[in-house]
Each structure stands twice: as structure tokens, then as C-alpha cells.
mmCIF file as gemmi writes it, N, C-alpha and C atoms, coordinates in Angstrom:
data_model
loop_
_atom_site.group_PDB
_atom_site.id
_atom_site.type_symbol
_atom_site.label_atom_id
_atom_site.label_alt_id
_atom_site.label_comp_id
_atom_site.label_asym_id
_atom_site.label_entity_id
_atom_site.label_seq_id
_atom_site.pdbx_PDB_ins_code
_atom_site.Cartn_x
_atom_site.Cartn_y
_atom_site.Cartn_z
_atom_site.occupancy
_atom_site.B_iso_or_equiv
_atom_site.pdbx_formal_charge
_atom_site.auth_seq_id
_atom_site.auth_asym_id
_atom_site.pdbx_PDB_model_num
ATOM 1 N N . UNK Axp A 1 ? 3.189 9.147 -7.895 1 0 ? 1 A 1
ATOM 2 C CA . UNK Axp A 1 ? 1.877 9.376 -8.412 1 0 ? 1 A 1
ATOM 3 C C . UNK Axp A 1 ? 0.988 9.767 -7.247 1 0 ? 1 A 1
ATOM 4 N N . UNK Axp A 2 ? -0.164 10.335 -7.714 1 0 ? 2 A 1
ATOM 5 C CA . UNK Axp A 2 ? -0.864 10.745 -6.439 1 0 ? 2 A 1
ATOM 6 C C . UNK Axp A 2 ? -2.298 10.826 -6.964 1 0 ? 2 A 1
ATOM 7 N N . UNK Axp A 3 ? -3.058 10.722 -6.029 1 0 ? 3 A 1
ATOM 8 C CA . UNK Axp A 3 ? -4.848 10.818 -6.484 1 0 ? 3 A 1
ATOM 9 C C . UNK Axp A 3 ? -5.71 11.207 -5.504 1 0 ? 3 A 1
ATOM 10 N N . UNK Axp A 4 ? -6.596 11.333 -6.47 1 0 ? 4 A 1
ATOM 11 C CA . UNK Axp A 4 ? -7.84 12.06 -5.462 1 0 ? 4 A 1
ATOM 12 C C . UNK Axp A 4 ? -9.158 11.053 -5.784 1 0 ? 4 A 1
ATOM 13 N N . UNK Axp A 5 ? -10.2 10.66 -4.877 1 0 ? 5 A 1
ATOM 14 C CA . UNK Axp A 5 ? -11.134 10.083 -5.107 1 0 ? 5 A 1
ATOM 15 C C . UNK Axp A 5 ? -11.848 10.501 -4.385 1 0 ? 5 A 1
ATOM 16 N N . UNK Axp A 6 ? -13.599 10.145 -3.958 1 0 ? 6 A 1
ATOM 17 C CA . UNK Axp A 6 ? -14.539 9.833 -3.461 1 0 ? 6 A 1
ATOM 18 C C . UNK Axp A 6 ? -15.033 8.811 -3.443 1 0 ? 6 A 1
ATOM 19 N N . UNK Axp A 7 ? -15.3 8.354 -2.007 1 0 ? 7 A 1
ATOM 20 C CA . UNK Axp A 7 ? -16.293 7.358 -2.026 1 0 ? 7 A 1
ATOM 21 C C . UNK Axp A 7 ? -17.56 7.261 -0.862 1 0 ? 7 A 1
ATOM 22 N N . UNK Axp A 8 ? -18.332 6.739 -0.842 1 0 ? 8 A 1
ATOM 23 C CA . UNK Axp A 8 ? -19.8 7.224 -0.077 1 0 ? 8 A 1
ATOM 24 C C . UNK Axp A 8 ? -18.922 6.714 1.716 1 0 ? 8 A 1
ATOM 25 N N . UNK Axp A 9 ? -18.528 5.659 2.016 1 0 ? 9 A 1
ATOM 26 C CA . UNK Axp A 9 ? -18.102 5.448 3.283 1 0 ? 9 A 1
ATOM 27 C C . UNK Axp A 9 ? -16.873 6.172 3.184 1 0 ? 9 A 1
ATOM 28 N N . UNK Axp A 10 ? -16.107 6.314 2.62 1 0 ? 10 A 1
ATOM 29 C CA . UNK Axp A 10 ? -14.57 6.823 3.367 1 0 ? 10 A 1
ATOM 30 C C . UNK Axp A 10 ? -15.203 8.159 3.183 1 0 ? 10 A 1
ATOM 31 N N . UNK Axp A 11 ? -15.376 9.124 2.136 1 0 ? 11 A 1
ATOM 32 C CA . UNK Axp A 11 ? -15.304 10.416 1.348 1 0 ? 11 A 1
ATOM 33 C C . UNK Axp A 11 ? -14.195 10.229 0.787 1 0 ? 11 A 1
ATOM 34 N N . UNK Axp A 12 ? -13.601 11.656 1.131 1 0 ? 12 A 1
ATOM 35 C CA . UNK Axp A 12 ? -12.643 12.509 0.292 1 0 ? 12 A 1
ATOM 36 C C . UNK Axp A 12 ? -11.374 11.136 0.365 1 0 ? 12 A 1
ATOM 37 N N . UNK Axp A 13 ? -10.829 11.025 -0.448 1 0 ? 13 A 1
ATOM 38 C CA . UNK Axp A 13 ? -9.724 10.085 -0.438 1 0 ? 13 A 1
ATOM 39 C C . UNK Axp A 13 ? -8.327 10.818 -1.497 1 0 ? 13 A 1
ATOM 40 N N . UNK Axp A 14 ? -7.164 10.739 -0.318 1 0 ? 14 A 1
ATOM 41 C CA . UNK Axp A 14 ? -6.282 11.495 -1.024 1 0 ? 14 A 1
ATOM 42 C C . UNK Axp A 14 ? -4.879 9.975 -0.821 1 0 ? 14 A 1
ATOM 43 N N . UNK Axp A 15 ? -4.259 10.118 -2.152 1 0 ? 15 A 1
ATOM 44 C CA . UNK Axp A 15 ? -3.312 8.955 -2.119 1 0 ? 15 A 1
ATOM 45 C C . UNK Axp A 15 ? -1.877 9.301 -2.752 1 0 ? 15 A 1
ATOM 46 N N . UNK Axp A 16 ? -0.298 8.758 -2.299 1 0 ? 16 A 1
ATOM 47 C CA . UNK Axp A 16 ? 0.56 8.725 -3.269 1 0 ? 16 A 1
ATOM 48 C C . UNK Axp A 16 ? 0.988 7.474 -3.145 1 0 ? 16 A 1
ATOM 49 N N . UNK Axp A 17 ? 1.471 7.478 -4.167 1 0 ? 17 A 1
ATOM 50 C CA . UNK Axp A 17 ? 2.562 5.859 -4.027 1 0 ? 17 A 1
ATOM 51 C C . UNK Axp A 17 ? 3.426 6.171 -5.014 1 0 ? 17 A 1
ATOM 52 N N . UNK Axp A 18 ? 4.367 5.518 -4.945 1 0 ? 18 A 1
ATOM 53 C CA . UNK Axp A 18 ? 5.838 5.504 -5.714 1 0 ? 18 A 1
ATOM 54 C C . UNK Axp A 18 ? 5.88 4.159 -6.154 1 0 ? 18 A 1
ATOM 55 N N . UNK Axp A 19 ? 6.177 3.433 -7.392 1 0 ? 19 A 1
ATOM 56 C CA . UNK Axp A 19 ? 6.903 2.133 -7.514 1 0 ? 19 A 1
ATOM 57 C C . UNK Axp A 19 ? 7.866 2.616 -8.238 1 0 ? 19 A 1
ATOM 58 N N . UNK Axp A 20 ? 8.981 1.418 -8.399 1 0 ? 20 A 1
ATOM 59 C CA . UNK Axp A 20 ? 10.301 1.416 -8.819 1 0 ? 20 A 1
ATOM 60 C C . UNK Axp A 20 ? 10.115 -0.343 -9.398 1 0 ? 20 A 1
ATOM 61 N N . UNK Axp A 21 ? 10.282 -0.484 -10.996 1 0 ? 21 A 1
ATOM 62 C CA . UNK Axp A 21 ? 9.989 -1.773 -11.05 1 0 ? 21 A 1
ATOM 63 C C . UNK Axp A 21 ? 11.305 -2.389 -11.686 1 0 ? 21 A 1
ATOM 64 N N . UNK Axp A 22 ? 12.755 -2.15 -11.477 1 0 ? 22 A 1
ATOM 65 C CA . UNK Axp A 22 ? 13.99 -2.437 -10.929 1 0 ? 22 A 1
ATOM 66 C C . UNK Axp A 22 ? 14.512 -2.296 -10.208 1 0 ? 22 A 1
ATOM 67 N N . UNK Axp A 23 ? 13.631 -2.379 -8.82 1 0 ? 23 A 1
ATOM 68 C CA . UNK Axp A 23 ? 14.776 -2.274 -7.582 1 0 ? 23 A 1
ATOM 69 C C . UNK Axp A 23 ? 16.146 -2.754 -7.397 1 0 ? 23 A 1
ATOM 70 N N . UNK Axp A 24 ? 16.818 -1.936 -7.042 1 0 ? 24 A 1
ATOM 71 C CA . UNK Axp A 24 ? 18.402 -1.937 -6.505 1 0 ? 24 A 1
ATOM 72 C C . UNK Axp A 24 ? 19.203 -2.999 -7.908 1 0 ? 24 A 1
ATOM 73 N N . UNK Axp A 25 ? 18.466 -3.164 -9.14 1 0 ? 25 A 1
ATOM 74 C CA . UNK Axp A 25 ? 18.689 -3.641 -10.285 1 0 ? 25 A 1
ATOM 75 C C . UNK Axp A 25 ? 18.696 -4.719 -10.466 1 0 ? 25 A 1
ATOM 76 N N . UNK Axp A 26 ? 17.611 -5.201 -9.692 1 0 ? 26 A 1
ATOM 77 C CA . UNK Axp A 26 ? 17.668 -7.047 -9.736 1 0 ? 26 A 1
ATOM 78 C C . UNK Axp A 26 ? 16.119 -7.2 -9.688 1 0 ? 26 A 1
ATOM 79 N N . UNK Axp A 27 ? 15.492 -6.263 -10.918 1 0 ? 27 A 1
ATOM 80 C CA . UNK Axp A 27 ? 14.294 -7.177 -11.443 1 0 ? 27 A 1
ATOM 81 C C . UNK Axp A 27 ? 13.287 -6.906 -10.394 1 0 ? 27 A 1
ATOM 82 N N . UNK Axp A 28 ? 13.29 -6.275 -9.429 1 0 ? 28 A 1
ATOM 83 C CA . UNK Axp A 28 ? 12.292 -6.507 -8.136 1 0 ? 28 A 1
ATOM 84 C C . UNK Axp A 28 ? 11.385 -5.537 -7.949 1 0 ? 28 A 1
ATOM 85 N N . UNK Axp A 29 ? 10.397 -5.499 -8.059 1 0 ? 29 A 1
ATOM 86 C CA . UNK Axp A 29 ? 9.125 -4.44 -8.087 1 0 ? 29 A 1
ATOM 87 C C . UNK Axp A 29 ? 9.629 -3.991 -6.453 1 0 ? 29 A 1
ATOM 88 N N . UNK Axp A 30 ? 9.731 -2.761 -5.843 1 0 ? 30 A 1
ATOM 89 C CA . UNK Axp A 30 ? 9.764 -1.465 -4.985 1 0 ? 30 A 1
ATOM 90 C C . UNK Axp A 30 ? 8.346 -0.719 -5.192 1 0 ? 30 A 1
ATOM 91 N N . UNK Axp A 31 ? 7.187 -0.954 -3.704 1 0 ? 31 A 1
ATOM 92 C CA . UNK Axp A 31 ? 5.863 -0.139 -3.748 1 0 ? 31 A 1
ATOM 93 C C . UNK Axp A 31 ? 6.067 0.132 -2.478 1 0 ? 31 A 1
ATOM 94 N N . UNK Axp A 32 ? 5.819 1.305 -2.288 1 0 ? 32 A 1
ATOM 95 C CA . UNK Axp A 32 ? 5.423 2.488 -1.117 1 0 ? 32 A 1
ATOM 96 C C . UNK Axp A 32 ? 4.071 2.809 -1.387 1 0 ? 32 A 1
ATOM 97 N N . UNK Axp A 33 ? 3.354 3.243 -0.391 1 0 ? 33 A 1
ATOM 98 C CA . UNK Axp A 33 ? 1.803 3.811 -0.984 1 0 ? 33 A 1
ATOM 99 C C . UNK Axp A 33 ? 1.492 4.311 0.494 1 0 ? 33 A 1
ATOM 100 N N . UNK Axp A 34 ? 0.873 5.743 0.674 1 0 ? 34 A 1
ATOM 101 C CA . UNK Axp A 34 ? -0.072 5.943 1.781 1 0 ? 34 A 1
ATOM 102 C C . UNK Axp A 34 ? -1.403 6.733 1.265 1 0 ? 34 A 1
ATOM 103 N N . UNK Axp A 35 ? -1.874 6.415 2.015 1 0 ? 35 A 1
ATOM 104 C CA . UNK Axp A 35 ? -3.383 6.881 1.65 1 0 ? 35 A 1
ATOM 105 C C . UNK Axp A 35 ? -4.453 7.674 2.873 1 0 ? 35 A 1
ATOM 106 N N . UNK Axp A 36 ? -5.264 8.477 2.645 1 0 ? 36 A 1
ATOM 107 C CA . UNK Axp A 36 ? -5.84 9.562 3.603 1 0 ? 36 A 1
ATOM 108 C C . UNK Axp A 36 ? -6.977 9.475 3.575 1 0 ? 36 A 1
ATOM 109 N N . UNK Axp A 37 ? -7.865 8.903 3.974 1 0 ? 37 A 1
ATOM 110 C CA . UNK Axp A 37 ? -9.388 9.437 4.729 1 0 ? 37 A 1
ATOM 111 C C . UNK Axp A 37 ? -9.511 10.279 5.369 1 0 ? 37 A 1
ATOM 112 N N . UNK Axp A 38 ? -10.822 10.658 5.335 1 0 ? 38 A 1
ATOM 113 C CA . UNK Axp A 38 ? -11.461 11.016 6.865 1 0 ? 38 A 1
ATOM 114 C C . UNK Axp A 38 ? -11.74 9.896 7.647 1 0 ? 38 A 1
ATOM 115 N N . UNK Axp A 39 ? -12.117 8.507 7.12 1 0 ? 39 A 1
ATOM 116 C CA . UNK Axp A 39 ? -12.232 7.89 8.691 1 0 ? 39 A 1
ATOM 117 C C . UNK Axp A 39 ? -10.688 6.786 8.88 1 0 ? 39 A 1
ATOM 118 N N . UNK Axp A 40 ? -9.886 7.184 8.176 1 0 ? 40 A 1
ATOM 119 C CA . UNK Axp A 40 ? -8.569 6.916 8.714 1 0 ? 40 A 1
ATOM 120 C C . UNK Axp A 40 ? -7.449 6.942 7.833 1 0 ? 40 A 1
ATOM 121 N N . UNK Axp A 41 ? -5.982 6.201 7.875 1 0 ? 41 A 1
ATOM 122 C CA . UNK Axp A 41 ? -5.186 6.319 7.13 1 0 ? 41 A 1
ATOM 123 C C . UNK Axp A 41 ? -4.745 4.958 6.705 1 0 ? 41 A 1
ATOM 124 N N . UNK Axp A 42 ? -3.844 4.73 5.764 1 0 ? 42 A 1
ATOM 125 C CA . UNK Axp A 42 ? -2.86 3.015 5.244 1 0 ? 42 A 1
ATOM 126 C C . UNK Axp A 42 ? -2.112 3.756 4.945 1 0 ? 42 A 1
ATOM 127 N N . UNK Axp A 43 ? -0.95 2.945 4.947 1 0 ? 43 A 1
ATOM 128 C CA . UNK Axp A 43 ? 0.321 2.633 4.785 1 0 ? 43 A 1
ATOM 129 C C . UNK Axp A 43 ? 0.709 1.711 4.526 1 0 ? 43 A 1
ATOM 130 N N . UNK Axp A 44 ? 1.868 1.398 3.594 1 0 ? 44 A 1
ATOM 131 C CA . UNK Axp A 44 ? 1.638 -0.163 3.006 1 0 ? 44 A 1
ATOM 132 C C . UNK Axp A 44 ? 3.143 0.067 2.198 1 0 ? 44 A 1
ATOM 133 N N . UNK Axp A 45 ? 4.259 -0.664 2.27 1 0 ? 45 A 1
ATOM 134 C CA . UNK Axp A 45 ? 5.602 -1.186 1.549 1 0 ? 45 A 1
ATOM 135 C C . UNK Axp A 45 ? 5.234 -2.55 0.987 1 0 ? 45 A 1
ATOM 136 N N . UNK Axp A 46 ? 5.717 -2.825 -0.553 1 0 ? 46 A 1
ATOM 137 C CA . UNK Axp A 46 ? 5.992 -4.009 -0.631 1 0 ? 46 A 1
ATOM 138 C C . UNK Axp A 46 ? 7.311 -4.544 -1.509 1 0 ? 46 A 1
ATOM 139 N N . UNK Axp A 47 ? 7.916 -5.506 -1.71 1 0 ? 47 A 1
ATOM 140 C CA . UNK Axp A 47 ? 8.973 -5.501 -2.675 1 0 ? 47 A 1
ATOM 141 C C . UNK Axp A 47 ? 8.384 -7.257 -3.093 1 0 ? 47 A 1
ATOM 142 N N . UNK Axp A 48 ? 8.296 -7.174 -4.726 1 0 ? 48 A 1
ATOM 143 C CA . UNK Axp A 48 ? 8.136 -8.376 -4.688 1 0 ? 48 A 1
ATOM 144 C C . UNK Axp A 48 ? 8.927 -8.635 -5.934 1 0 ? 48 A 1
ATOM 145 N N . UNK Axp A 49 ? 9.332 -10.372 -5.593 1 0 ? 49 A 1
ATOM 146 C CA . UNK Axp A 49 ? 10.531 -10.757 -6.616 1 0 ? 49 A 1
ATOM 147 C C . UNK Axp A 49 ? 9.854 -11.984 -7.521 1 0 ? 49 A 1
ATOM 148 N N . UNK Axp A 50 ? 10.486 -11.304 -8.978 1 0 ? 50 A 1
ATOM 149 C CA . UNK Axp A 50 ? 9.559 -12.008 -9.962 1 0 ? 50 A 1
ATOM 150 C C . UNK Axp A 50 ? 10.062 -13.766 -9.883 1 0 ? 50 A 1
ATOM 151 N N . UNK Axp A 51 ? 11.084 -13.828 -9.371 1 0 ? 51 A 1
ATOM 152 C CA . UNK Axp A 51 ? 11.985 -15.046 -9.727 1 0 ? 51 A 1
ATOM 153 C C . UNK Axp A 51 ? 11.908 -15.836 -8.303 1 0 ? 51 A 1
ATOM 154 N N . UNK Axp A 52 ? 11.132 -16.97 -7.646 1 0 ? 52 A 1
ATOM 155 C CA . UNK Axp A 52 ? 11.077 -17.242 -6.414 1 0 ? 52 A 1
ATOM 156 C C . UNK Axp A 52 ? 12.681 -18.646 -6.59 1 0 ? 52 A 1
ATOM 157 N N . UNK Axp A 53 ? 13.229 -18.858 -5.768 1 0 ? 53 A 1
ATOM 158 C CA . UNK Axp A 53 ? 14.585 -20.453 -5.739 1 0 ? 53 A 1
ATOM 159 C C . UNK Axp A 53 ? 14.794 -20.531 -7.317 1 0 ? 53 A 1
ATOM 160 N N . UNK Axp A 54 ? 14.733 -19.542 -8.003 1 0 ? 54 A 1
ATOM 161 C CA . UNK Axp A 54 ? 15.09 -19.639 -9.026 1 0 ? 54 A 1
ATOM 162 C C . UNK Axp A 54 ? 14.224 -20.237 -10.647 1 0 ? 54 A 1
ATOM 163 N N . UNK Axp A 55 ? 13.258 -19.966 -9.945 1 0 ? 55 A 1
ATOM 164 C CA . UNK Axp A 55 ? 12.366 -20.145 -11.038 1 0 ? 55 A 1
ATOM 165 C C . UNK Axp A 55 ? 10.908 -18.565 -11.221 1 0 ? 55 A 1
ATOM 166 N N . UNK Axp A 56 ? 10.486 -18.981 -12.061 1 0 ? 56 A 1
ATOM 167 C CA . UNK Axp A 56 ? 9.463 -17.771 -12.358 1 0 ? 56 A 1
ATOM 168 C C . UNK Axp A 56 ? 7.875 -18.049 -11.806 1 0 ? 56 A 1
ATOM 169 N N . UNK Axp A 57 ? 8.279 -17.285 -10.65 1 0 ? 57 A 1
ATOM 170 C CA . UNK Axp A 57 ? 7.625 -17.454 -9.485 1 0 ? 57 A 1
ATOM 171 C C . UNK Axp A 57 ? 7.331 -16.195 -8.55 1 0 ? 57 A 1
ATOM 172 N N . UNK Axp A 58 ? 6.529 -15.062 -8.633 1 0 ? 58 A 1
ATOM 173 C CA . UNK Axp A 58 ? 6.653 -14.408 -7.583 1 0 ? 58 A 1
ATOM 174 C C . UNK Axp A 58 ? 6.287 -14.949 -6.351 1 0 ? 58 A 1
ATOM 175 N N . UNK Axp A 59 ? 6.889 -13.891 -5.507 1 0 ? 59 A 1
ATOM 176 C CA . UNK Axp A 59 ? 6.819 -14.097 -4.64 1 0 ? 59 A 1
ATOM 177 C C . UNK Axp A 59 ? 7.178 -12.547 -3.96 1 0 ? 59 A 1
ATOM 178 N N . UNK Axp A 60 ? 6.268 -11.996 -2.848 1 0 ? 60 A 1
ATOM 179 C CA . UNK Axp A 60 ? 5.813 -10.847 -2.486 1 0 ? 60 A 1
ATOM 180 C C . UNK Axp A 60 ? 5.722 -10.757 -1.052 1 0 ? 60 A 1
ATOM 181 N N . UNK Axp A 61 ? 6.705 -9.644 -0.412 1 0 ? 61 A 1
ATOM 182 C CA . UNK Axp A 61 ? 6.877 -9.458 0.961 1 0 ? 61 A 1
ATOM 183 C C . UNK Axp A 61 ? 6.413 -7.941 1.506 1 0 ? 61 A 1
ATOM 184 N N . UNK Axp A 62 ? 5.171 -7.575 2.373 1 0 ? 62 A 1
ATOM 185 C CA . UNK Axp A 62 ? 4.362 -6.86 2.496 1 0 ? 62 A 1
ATOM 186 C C . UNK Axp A 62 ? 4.425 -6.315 3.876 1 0 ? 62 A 1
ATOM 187 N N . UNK Axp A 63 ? 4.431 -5.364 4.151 1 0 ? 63 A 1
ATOM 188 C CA . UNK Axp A 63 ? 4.296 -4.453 5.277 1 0 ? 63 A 1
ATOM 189 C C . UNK Axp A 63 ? 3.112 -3.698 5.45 1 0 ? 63 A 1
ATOM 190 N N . UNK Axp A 64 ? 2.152 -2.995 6.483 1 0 ? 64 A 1
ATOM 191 C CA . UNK Axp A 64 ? 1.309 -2.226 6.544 1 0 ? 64 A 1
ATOM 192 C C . UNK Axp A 64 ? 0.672 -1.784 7.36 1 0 ? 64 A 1
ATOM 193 N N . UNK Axp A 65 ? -0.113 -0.739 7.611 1 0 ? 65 A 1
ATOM 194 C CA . UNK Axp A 65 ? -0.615 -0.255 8.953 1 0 ? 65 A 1
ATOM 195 C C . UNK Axp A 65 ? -1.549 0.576 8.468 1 0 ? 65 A 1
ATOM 196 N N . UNK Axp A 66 ? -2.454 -0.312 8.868 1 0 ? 66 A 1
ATOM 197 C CA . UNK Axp A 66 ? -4.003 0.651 8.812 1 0 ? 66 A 1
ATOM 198 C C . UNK Axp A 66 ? -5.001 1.213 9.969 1 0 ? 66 A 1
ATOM 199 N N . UNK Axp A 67 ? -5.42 2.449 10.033 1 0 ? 67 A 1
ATOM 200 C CA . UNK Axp A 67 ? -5.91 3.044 11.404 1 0 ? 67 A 1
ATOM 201 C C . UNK Axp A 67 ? -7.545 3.512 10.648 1 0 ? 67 A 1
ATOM 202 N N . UNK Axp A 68 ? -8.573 3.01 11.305 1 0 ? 68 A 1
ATOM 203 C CA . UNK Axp A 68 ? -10.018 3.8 11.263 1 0 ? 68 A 1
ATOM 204 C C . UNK Axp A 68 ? -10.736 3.765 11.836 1 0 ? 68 A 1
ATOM 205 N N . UNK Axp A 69 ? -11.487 4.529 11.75 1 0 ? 69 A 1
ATOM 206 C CA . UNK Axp A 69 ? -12.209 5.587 12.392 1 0 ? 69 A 1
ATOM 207 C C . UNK Axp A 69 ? -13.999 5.198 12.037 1 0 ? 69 A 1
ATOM 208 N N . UNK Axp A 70 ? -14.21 4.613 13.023 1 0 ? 70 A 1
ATOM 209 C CA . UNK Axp A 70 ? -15.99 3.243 12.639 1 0 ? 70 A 1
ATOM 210 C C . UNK Axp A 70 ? -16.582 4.607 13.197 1 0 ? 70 A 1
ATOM 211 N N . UNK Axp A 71 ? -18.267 4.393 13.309 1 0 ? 71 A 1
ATOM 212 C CA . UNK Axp A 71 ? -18.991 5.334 13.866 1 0 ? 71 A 1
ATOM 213 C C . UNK Axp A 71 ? -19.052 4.3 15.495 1 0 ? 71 A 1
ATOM 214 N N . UNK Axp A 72 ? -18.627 5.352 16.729 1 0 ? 72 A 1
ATOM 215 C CA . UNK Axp A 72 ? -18.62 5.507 17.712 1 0 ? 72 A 1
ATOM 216 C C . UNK Axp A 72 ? -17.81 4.541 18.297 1 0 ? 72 A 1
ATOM 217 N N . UNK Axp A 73 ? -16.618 4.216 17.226 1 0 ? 73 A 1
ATOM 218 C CA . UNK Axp A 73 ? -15.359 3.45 18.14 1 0 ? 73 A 1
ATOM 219 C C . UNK Axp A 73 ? -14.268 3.622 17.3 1 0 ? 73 A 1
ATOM 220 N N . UNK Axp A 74 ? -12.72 2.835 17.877 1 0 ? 74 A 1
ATOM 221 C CA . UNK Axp A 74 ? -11.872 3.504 16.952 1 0 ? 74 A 1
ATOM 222 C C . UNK Axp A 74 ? -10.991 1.809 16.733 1 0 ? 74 A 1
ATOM 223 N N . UNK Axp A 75 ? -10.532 1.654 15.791 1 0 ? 75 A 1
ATOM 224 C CA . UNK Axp A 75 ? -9.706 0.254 15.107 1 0 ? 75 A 1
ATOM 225 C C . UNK Axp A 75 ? -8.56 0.5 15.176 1 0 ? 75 A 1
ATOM 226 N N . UNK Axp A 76 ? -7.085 0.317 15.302 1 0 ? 76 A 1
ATOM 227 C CA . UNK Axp A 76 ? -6.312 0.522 14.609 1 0 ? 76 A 1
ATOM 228 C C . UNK Axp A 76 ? -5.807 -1.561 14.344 1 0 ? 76 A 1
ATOM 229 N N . UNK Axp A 77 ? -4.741 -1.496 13.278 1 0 ? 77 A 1
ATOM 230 C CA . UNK Axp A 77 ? -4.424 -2.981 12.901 1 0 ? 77 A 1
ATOM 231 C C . UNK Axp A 77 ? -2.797 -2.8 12.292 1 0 ? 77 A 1
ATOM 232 N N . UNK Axp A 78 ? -2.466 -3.806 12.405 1 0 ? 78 A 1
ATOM 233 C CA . UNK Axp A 78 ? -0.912 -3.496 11.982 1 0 ? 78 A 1
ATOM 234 C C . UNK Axp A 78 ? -0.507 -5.364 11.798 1 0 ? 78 A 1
């Protein structure tokens, strides 16, 4: 999927992400997502499993890296 937005601090905002909500066939939500500013970018994986030690329980393991772009300095975070 992919999108387009505006907003007054970022602007132009361009996005895709993919989910898969049977990963590798064991029930497990699969999210990819990156996303585009002008004052920077994300990136972000997650896989989360509906069933935590065997009960119904998620439980959600997250990756990500975000870089922006402030007025007159620069962030990045990971």
C-alpha cells in the first residue's frame, strides 16, 4: 500500500508499507513500512504474535530508524 499526505510541520508526506497477516503460516502479523518527508525519513519492521507462552496474548517485536531534519540542527535516533 502506499500514500500520500500533508501536514503543516512535515509537508508533503509520501509512505508504503506491506503487511502479511500470516506470516511464514503461524498466525503472525509481518509489517514493513517506510515513510518520506521533507524534514526526514522512518523506517520501521514489526512481527507481532497473537499467542504470547501460549496463551492469547500479543506480544510485538519492533525495529526502527528515524532521521530529522529540526530548523537549524539535525536528529537522527535508532
Amino acid at each position: 500500500r502506499t500514500y500520500l499526505a500533508y501536514a503543516t510541520y512535515d509537508r508533503p508526506i509520501f509512505g508504503v508499507s506491506y503487511t502479511d497477516l500470516n506470516f511464514i503460516g503461524r498466525l503472525q502479523r509481518f509489517n514493513v513500512r517506510g515513510e518520506f518527508t521533507e524534514r526526514g525519513t522512518l523506517g520501521e519492521v514489526s512481527i507481532t504474535e497473537p499467542f504470547f507462552a501460549g496463551k492469547p496474548l500479543l506480544f510485538q517485536t519492533r525495529a526502527f530508524a528515524l532521521q530529522r531534519r529540526f530548523d537549524g540542527y539535525d536528529k537522527a535516533m535508532a
